[in-house]
C-alpha atoms as a printed R data frame, in Angstrom:
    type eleno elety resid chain resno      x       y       z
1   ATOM     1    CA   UNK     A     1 39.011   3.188 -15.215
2   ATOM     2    CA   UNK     A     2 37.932  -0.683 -15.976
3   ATOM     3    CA   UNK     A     3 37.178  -2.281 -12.906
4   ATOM     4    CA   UNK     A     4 35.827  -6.012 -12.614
5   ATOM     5    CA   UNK     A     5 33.221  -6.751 -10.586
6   ATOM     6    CA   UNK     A     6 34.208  -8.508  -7.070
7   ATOM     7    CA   UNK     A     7 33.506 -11.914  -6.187
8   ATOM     8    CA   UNK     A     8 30.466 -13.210  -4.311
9   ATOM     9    CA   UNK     A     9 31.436 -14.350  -1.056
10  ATOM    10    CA   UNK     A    10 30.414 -17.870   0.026
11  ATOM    11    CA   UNK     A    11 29.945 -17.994   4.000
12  ATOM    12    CA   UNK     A    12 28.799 -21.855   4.190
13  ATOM    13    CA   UNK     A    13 31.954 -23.419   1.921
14  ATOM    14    CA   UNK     A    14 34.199 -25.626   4.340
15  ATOM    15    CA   UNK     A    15 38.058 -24.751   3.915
16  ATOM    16    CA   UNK     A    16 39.929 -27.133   1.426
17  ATOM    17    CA   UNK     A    17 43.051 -25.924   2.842
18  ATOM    18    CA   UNK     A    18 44.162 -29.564   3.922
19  ATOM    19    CA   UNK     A    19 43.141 -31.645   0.467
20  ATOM    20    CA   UNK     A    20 45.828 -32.736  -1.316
21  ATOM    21    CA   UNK     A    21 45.452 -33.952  -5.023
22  ATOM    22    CA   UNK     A    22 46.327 -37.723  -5.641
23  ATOM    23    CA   UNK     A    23 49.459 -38.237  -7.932
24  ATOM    24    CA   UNK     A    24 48.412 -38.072 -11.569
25  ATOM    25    CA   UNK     A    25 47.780 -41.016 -13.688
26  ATOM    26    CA   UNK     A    26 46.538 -41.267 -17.296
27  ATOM    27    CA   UNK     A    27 43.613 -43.315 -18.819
28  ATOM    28    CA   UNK     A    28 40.605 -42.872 -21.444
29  ATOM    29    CA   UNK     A    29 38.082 -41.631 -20.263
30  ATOM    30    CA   UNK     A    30 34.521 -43.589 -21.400
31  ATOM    31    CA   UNK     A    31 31.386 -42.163 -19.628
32  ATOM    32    CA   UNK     A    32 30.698 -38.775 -17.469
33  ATOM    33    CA   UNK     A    33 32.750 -38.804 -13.995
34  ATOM    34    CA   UNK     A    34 30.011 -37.770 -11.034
35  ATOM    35    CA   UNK     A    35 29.991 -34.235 -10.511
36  ATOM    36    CA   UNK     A    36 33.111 -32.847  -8.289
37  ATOM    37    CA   UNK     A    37 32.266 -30.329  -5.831
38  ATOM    38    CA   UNK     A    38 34.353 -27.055  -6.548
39  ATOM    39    CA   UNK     A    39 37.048 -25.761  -6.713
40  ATOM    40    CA   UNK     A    40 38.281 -27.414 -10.295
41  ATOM    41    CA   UNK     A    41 40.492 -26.732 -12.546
42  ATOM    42    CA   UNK     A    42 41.131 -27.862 -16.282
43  ATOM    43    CA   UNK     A    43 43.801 -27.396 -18.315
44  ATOM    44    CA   UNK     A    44 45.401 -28.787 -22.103
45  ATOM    45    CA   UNK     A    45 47.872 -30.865 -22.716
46  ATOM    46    CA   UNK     A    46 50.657 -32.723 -20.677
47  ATOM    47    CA   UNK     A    47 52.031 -29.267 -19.388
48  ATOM    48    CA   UNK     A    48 48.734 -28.647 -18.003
49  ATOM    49    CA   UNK     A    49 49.610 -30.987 -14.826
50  ATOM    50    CA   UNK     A    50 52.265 -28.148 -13.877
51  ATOM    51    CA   UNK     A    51 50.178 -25.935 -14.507
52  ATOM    52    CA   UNK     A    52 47.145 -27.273 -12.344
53  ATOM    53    CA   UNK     A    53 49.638 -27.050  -9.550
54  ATOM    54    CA   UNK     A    54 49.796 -23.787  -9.755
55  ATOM    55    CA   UNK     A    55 45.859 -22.588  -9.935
56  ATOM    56    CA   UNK     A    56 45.277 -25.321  -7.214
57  ATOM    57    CA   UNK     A    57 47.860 -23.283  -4.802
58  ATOM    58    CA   UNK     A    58 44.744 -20.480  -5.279
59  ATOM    59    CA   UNK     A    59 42.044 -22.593  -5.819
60  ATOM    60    CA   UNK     A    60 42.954 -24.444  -2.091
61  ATOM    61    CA   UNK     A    61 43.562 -21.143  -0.757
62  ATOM    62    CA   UNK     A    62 40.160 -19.908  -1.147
63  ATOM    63    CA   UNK     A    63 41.344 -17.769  -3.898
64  ATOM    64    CA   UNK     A    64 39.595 -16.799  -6.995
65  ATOM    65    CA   UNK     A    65 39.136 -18.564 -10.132
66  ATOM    66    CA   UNK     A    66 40.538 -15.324 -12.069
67  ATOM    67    CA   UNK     A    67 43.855 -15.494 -10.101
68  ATOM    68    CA   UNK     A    68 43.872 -19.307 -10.547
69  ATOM    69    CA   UNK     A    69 43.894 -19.229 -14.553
70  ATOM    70    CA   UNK     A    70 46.512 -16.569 -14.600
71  ATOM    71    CA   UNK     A    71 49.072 -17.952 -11.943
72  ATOM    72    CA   UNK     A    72 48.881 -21.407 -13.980
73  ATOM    73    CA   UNK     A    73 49.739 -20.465 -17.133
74  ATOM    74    CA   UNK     A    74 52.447 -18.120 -15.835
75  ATOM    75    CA   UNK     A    75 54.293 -21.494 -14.943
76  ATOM    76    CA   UNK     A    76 54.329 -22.281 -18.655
77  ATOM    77    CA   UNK     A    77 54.612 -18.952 -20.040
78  ATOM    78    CA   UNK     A    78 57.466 -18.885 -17.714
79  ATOM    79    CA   UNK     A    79 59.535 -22.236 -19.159
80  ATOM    80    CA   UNK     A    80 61.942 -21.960 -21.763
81  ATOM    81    CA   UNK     A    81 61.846 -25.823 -22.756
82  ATOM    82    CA   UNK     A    82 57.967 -25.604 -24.231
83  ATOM    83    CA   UNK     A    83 56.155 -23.977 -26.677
84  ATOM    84    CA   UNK     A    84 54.479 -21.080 -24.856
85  ATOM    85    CA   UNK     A    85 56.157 -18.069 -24.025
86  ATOM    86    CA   UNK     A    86 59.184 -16.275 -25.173
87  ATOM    87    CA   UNK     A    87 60.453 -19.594 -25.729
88  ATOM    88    CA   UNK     A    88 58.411 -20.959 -28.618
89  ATOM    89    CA   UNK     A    89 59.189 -20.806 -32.335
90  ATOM    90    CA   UNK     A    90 59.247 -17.863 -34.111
91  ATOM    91    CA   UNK     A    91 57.212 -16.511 -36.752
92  ATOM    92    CA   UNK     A    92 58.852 -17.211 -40.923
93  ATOM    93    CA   UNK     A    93 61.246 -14.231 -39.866
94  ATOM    94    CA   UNK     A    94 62.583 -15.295 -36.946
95  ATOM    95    CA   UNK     A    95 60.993 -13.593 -34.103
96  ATOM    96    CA   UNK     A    96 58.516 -14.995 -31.418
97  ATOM    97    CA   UNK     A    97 55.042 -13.049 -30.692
98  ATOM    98    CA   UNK     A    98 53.062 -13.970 -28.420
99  ATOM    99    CA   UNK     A    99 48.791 -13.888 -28.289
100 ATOM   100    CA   UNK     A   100 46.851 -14.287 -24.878
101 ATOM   101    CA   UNK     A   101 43.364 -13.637 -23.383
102 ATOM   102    CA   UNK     A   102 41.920 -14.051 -20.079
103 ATOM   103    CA   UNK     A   103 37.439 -13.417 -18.912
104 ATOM   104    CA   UNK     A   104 36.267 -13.833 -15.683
105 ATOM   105    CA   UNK     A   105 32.688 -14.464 -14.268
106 ATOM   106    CA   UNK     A   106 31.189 -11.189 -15.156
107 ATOM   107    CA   UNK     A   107 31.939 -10.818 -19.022
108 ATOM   108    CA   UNK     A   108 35.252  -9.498 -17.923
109 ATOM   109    CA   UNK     A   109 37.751  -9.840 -21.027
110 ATOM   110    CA   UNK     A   110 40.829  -8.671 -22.173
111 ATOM   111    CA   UNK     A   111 43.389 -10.047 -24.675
112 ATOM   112    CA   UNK     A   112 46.503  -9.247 -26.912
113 ATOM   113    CA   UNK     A   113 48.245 -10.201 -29.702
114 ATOM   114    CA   UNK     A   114 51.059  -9.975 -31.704
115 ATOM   115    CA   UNK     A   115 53.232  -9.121 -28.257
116 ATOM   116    CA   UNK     A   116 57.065  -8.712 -28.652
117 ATOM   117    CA   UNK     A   117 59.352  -9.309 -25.719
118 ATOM   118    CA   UNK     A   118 56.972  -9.414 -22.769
119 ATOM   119    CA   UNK     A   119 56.940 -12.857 -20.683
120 ATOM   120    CA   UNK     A   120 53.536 -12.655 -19.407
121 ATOM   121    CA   UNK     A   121 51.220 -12.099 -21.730
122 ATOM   122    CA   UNK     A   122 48.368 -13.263 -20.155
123 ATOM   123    CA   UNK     A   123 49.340 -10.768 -17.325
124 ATOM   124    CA   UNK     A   124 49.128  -8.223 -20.025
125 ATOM   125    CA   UNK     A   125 45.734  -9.109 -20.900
126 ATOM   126    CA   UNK     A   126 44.357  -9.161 -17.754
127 ATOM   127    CA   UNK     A   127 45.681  -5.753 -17.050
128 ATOM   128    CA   UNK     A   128 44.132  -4.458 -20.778
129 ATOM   129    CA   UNK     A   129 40.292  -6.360 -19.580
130 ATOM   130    CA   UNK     A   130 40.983  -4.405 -15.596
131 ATOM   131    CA   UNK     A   131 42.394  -1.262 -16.696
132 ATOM   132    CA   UNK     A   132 41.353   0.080 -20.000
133 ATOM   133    CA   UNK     A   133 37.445   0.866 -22.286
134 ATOM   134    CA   UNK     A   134 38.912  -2.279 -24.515
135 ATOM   135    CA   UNK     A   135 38.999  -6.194 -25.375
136 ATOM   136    CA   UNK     A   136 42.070  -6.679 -27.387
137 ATOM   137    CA   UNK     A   137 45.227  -4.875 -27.940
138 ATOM   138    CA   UNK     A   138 47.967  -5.957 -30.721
139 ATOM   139    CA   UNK     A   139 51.786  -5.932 -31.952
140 ATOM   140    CA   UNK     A   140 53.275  -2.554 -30.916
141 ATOM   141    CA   UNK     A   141 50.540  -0.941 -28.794
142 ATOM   142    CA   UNK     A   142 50.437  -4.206 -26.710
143 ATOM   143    CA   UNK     A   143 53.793  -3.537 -25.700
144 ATOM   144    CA   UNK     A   144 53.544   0.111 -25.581
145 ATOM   145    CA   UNK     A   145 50.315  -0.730 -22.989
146 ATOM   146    CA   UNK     A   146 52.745  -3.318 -21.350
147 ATOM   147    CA   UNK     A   147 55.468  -1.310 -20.553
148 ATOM   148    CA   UNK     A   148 53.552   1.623 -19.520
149 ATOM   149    CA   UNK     A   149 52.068  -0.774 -16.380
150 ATOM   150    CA   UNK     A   150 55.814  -1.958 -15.852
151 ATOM   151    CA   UNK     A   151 55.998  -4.632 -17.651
152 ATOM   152    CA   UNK     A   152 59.978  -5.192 -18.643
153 ATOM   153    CA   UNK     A   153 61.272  -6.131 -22.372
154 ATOM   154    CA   UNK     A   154 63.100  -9.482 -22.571
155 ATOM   155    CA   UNK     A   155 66.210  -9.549 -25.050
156 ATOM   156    CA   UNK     A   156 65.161 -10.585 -28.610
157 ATOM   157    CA   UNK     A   157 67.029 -14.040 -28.821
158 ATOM   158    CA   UNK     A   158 65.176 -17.687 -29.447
159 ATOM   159    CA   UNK     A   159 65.644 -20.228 -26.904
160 ATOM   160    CA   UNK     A   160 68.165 -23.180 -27.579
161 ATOM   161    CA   UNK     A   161 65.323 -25.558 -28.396
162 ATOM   162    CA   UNK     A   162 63.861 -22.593 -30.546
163 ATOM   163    CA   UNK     A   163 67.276 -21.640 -32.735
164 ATOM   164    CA   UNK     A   164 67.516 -25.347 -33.592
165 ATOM   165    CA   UNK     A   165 64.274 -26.020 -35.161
166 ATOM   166    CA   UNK     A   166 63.880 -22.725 -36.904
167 ATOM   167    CA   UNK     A   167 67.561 -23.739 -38.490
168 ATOM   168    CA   UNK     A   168 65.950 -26.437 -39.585
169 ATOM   169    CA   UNK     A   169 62.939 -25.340 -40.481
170 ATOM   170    CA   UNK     A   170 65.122 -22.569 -43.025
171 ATOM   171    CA   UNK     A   171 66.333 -25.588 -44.474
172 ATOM   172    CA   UNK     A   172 63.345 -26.108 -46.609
173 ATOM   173    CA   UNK     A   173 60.982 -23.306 -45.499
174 ATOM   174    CA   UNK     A   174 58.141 -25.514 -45.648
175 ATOM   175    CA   UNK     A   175 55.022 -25.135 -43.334
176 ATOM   176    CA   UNK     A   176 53.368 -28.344 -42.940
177 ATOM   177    CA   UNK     A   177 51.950 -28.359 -39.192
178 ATOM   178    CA   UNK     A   178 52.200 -31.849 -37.417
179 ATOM   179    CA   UNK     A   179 49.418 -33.298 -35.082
180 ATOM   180    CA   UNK     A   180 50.184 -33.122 -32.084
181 ATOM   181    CA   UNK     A   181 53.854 -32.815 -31.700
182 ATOM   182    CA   UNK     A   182 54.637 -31.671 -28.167
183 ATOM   183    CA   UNK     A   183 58.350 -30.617 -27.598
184 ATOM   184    CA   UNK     A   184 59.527 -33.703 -28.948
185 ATOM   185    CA   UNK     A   185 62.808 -33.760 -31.032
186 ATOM   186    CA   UNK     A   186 62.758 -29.756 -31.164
187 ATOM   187    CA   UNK     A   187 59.705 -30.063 -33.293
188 ATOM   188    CA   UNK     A   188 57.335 -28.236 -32.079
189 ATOM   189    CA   UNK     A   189 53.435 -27.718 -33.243
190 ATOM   190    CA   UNK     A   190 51.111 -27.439 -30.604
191 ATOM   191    CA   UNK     A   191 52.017 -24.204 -28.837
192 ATOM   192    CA   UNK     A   192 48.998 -23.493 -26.889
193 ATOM   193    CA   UNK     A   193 48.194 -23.562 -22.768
194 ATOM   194    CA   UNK     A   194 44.195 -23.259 -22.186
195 ATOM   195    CA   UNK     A   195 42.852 -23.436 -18.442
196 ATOM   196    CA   UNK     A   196 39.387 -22.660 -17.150
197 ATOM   197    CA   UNK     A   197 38.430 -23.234 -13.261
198 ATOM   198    CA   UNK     A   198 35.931 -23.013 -11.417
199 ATOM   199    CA   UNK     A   199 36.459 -21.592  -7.566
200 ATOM   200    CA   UNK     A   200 34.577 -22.464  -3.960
201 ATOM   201    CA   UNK     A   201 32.011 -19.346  -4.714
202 ATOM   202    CA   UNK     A   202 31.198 -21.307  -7.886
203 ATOM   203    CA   UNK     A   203 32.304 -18.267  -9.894
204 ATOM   204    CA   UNK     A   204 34.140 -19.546 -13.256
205 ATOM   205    CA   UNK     A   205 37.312 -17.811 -15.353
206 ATOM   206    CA   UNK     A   206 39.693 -18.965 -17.867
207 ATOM   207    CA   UNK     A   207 42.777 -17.878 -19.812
208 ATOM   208    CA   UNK     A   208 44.469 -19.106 -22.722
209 ATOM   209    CA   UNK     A   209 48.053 -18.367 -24.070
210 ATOM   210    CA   UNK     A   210 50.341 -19.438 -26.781
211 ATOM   211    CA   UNK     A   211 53.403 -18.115 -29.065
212 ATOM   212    CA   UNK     A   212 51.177 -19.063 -31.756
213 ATOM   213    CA   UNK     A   213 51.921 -21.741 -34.691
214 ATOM   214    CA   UNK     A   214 55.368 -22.115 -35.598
215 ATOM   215    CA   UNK     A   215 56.945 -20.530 -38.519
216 ATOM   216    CA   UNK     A   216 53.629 -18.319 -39.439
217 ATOM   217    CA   UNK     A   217 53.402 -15.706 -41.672
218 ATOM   218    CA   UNK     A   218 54.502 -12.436 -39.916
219 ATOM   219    CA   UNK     A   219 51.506 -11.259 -38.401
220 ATOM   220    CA   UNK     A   220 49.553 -14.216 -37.741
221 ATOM   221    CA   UNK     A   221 47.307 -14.274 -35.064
222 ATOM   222    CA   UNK     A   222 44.987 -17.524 -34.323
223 ATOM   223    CA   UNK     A   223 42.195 -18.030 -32.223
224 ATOM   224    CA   UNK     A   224 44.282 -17.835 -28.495
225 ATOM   225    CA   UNK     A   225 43.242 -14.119 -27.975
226 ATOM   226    CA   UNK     A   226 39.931 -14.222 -29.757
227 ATOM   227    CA   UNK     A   227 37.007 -13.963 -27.114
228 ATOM   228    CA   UNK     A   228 34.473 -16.502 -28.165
229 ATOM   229    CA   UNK     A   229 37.214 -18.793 -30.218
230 ATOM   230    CA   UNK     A   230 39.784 -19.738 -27.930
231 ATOM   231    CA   UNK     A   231 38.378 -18.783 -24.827
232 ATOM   232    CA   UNK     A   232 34.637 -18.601 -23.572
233 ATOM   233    CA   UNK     A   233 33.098 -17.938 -20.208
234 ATOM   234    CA   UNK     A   234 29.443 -17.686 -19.090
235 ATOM   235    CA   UNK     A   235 28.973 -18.110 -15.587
236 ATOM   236    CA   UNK     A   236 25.163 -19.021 -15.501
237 ATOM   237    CA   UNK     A   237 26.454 -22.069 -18.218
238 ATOM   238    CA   UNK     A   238 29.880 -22.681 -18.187
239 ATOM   239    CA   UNK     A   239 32.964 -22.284 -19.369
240 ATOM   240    CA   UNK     A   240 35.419 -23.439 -22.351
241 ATOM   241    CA   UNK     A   241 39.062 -23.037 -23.919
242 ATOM   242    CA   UNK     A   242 40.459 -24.504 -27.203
243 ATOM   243    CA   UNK     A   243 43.532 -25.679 -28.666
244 ATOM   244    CA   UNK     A   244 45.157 -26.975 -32.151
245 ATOM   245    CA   UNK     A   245 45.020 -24.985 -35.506
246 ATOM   246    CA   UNK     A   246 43.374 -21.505 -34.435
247 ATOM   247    CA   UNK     A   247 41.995 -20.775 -37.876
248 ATOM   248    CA   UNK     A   248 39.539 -23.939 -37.934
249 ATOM   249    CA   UNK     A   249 38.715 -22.901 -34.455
250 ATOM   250    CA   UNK     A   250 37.954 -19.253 -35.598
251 ATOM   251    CA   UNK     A   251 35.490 -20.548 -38.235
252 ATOM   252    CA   UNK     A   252 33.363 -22.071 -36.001
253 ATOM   253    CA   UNK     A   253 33.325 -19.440 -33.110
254 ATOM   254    CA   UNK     A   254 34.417 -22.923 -31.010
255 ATOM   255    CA   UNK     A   255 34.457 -21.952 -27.498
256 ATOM   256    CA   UNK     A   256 31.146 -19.844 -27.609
257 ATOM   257    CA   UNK     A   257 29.919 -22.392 -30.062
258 ATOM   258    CA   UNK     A   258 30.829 -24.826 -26.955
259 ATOM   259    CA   UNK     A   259 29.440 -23.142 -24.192
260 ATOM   260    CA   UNK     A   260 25.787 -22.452 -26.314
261 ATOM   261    CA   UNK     A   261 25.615 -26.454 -26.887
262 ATOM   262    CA   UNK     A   262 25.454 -26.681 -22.830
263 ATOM   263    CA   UNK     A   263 23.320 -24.217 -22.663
264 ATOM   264    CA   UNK     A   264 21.190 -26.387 -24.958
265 ATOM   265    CA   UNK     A   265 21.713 -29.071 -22.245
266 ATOM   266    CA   UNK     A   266 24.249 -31.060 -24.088
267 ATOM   267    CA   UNK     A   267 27.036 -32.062 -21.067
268 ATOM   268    CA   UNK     A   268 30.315 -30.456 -21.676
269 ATOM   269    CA   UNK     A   269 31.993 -33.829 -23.013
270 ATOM   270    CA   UNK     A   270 28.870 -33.887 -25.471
271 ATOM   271    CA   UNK     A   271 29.230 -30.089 -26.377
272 ATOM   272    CA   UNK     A   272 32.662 -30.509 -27.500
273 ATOM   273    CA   UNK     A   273 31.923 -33.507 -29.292
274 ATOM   274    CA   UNK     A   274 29.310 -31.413 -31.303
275 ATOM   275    CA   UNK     A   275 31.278 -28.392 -32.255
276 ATOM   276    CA   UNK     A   276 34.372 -30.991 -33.366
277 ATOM   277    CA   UNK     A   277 31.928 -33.177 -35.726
278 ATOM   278    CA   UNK     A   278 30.796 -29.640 -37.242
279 ATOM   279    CA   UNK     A   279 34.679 -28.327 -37.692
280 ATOM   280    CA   UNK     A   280 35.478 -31.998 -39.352
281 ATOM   281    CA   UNK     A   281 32.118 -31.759 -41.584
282 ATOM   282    CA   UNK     A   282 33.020 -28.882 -42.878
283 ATOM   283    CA   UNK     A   283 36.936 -29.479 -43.352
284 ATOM   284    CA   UNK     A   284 36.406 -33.260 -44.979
285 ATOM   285    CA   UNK     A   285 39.139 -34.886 -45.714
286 ATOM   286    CA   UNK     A   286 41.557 -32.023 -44.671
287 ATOM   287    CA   UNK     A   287 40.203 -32.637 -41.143
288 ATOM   288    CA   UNK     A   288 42.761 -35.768 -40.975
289 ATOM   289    CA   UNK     A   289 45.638 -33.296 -41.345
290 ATOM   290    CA   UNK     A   290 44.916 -31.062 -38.568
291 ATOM   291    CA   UNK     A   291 44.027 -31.283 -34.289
292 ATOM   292    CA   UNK     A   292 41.591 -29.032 -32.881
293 ATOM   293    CA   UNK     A   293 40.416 -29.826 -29.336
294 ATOM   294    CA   UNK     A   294 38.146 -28.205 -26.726
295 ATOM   295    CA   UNK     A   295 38.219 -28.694 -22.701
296 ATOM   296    CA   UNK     A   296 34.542 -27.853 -20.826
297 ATOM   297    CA   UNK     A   297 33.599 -27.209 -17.667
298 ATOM   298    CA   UNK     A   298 29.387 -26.915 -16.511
299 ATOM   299    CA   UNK     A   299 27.898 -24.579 -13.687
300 ATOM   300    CA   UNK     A   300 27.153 -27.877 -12.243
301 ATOM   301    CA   UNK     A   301 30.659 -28.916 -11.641
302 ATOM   302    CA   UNK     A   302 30.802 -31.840 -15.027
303 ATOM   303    CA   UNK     A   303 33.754 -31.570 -17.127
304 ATOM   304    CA   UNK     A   304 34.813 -32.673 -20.565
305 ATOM   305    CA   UNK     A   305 37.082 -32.704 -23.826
306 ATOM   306    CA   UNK     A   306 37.103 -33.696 -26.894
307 ATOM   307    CA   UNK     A   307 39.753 -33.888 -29.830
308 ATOM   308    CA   UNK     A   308 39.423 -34.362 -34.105
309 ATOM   309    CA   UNK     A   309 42.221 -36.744 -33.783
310 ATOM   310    CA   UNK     A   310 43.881 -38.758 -30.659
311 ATOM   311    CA   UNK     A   311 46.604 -38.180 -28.587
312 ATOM   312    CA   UNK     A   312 45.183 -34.861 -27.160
313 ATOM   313    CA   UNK     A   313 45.821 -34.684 -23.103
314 ATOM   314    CA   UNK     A   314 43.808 -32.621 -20.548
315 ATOM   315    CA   UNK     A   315 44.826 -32.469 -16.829
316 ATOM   316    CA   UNK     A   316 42.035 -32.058 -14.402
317 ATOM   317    CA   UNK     A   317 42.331 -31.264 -10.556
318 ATOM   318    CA   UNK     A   318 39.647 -31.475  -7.939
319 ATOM   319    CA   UNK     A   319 39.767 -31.424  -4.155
320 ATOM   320    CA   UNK     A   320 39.567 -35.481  -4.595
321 ATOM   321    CA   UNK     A   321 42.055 -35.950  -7.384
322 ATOM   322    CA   UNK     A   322 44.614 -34.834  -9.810
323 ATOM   323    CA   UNK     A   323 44.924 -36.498 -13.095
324 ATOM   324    CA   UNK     A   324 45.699 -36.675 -16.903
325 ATOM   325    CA   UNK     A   325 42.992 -37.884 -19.078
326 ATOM   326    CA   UNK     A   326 43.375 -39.145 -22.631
327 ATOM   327    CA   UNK     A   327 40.853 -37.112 -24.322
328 ATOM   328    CA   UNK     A   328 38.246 -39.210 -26.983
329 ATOM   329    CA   UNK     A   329 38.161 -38.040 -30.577
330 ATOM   330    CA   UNK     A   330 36.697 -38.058 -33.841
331 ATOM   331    CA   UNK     A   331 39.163 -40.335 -35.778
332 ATOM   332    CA   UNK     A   332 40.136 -42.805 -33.879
């Protein structure tokens, strides 16, 4: 069997267990914050505040950063009025898969994709990177895998908010993706959750899960799953998860690409800002029609984002503070 390597216990670390995060707020962010001291924990988009919630419950237990970035996401996964999970948009014929992957501070990864009827994906993964010789599993020996751990199947029906656009979407059948609609007039685009933390034992992990672009060809998979594109963790560097259109972030290997541009020395604010310019030089003009976006964390504690267009979101939560920050961007 798979097993992870445990954690390094820290025997110095004060308890966090009575800081409370200050309500969130939201404002640009224009230079490097000073460094918190762990835990922290990042995650994308406006649903990322419930989600931070979540880890931090963990994280302020003196839990691990691997349990952190799965119990967040759950809480999305979870929700039926989003765009992650079992109730997102389906695929062009009407059914919903879902993609996740989840690595820890030892290499650790496991992922799926293409998942039918399971509500946890990133559960799922974490059980294919603990408990079997492999990184990924897909479409029906995902589920088979699932259900043999106990997963359950969920009926095969769309959420309310789901049936409604992909009426609409029928209408016309065309795909043209939005930037960054967020379950706003049941039009959805954006359908991603990516978190990465970083616990009291300064040990780093991160997740990443989605339902995948709306109204995709059958069989789609973006970069969610994809070790070293969505999702990237080295613990002697740092770590870093992406969101927006998954095939511009497969090109460029983004989250790896990422983490290798701190290990250069780059901050993680600067590293994303690097691997965004090179997705925008080599899209031109098409860059303006899409949103790719990449949240950072460093070994030394400094955190980051940055977007290809604005209006991308990031919530952050340290033992000090809890808050949404308007990421900067390319086009402004």
């Amino acid at each position: 069997m798979y097993n992870r390597r445990k954690f390094i216990k820290a025997s110095t670390y004060s308890s966090l267990a009575s800081l409370i995060p200050l309500p969130a707020s939201s404002f640009l962010v224009d230079k490097v914050k000073a460094k918190p001291k762990p835990p922290i924990v990042l995650s994308t988009w406006d649903v990322g505040v419930a989600a931070n919630k979540a880890a931090w419950a963990t994280l302020n237990s003196n839990g691990s950063a691997l349990d952190a970035v799965e119990k967040g996401v759950m809480v999305i996964e979870a929700s039926q009025n989003c765009c992650v999970g079992l109730g997102g948009n389906p695929d062009r014929e009407g059914i919903v898969t879902l993609d996740a992957c989840i690595m820890d501070s030892q290499f650790n990864c496991g992922g799926v994709a293409a998942l039918e009827r399971i509500k946890h994906p990133i559960a799922v993964a974490r059980r294919v990177m603990e408990k079997t010789p492999h990184v990924l599993l897909v479409g029906k020996g995902a589920q088979q895998f699932a259900l043999s751990e106990g997963f359950t199947l969920e009926p095969q029906q769309l959420s309310e908010d789901a049936k409604k656009a992909y009426q609409k979407w029928l209408k016309k059948s065309e795909y043209h993706p939005k930037v960054n609609i967020e379950n706003r007039g049941n039009e959805y685009n954006h359908d991603t959750i990516g978190m990465i933390a970083m616990d009291q034992y300064q040990n780093l992990s991160g997740s990443c899960t989605t339902s995948g672009l709306g109204f995709k060809m059958r069989g789609r998979v973006g970069d969610s799953p994809i070790i070293g594109a969505g999702l990237y963790v080295d613990n002697e560097v740092g770590a870093c998860t992406a969101t927006g259109q998954g095939e511009d972030v497969i090109r460029v290997a983004g989250s790896s690409a990422v983490v290798e541009a701190m290990r250069a020395g780059l901050s993680p604010e600067a590293a994303c800002k690097k691997i965004i310019e090179r997705i925008a030089s080599i899209k031109k003009e098409k860059a303006k029609e899409i949103q790719v976006a990449f949240i950072a964390i460093s070994k030394d504690g400094q955190y980051g984002a940055y977007a290809l267009q604005k209006g991308f979101s990031f919530a952050v939560t340290t033992p000090t503070f809890n808050e949404l920050i308007a990421a900067k961007s390319h086009f402004s």
